[in-house]
N, C-alpha and C positions, 0 to 999 in steps of 0.2 A: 552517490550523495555523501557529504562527509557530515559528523555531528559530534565529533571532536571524542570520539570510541571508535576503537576496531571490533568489526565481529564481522562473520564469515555463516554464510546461508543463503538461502535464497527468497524473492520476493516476488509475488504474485499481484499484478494490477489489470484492474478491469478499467477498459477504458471505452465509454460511449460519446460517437459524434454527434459534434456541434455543445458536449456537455465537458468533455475531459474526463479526469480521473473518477471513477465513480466508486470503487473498492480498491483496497491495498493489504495484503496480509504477507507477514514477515516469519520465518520460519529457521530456526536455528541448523547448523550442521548436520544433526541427529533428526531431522525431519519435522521438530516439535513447533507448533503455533506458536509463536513469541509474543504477535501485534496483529492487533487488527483495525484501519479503520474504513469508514463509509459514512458518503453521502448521504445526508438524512434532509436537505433542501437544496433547491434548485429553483432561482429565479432568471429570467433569460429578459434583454432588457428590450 
């Protein structure tokens, strides 16, 4: 994903079927929590 910064880490997403992405959390080089988001509603049509 580009967001017009470089940085260097790794990212964690929870992903549930028939829903998508449901958690994402973003973690710097040194292991530290940087970001975190989550699904807090879900309507399905």
């Amino acid at each position: 994903m580009k967001m017009g910064f470089k940085s260097t880490g790794t990212s964690k997403q929870w992903i549930a079927k028939e829903v998508g992405m449901v958690k994402q959390e973003e973690y710097n080089k040194k292991g530290k929590l940087m970001s975190s988001s989550q699904l807090t509603a879900f309507h399905k049509n």
